[in-house]
C-alpha positions as CSV (number, residue, x, y, z in Angstrom):
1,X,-18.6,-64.6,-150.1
2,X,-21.5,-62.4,-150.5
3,X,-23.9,-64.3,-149.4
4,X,-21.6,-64.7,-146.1
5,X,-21.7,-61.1,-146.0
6,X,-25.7,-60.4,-146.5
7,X,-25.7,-62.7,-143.9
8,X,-23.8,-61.4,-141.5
9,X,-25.3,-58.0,-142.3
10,X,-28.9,-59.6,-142.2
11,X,-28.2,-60.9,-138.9
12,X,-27.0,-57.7,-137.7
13,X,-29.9,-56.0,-138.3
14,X,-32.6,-58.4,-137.2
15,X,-31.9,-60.1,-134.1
16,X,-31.6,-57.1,-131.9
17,X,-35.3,-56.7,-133.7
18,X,-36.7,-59.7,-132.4
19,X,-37.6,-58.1,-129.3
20,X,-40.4,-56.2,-130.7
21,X,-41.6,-58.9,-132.6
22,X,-44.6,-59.7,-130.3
23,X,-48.3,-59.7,-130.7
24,X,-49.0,-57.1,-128.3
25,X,-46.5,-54.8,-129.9
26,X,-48.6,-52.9,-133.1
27,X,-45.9,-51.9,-134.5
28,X,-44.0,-55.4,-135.4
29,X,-45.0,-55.3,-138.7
30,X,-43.3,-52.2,-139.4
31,X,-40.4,-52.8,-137.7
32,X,-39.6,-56.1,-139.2
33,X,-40.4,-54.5,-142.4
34,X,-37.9,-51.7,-142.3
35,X,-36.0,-54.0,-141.3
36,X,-36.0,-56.8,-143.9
37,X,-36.5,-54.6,-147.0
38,X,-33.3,-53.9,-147.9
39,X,-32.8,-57.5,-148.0
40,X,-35.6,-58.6,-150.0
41,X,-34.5,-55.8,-152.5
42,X,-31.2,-57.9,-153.0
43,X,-33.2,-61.0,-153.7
44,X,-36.3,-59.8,-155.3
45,X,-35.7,-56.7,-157.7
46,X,-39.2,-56.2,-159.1
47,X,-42.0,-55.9,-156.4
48,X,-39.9,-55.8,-153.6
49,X,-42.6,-54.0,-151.4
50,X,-45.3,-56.7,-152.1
51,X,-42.8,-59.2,-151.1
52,X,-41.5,-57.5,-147.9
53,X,-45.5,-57.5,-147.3
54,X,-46.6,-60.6,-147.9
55,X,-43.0,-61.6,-145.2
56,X,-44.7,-59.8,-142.7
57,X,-48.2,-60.9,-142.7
58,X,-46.9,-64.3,-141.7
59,X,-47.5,-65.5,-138.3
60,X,-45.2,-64.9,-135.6
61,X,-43.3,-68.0,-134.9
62,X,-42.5,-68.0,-139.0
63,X,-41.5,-64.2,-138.9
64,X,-39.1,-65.0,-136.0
65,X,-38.0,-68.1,-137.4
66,X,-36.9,-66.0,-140.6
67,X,-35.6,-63.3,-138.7
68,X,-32.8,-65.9,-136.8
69,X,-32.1,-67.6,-140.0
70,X,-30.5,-65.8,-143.1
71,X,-30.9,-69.1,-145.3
72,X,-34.6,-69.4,-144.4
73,X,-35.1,-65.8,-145.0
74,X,-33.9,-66.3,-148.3
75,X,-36.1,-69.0,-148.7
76,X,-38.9,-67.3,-147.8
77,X,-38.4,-64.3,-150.2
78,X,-37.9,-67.2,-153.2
79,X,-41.1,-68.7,-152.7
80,X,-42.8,-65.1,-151.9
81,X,-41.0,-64.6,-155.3
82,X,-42.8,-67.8,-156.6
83,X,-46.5,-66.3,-155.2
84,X,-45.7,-62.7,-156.9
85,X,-44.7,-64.7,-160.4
86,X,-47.9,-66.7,-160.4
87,X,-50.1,-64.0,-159.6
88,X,-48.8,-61.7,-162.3
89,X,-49.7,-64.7,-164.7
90,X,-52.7,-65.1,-163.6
């Protein structure tokens, strides 16, 4: 159930986003940042800022892509997890 619920919520918040999310606007990555983060705070407790920034310094289409898609979001922020992990090892 909450995962319905993120979801829903998620959705609400990003899709009327996808508008700005456009090359030509210089402010995307802001906007899909602000948008996102509370989101990847759910998911990702610790580092939560690197992983909101390493979300949107992907390309376009992926950022979109995420943006439509709850479940590939959260995909996204587990293997954004992964990267974060490994570099902390390293």
């Amino acid at each position: 159930m909450p995962n319905e619920i993120h979801q829903s919520m998620f959705l609400d918040v990003t899709l009327p986003k996808l508008v700005d999310v456009d090359e030509k606007n210089p402010d995307y990555r802001m906007i899909v940042g602000r948008s996102i983060f509370t989101f990847v705070k759910l998911l990702v407790q610790f580092n939560s800022p690197r992983a909101t920034g390493l979300l949107i310094d992907l390309p376009i289409p992926e950022i979109r892509e995420y943006m439509q898609n709850y479940d590939i979001f959260v995909e996204r922020v587990r293997e954004t997890k992964e990267i974060l992990n490994q570099s902390i090892i390293i």
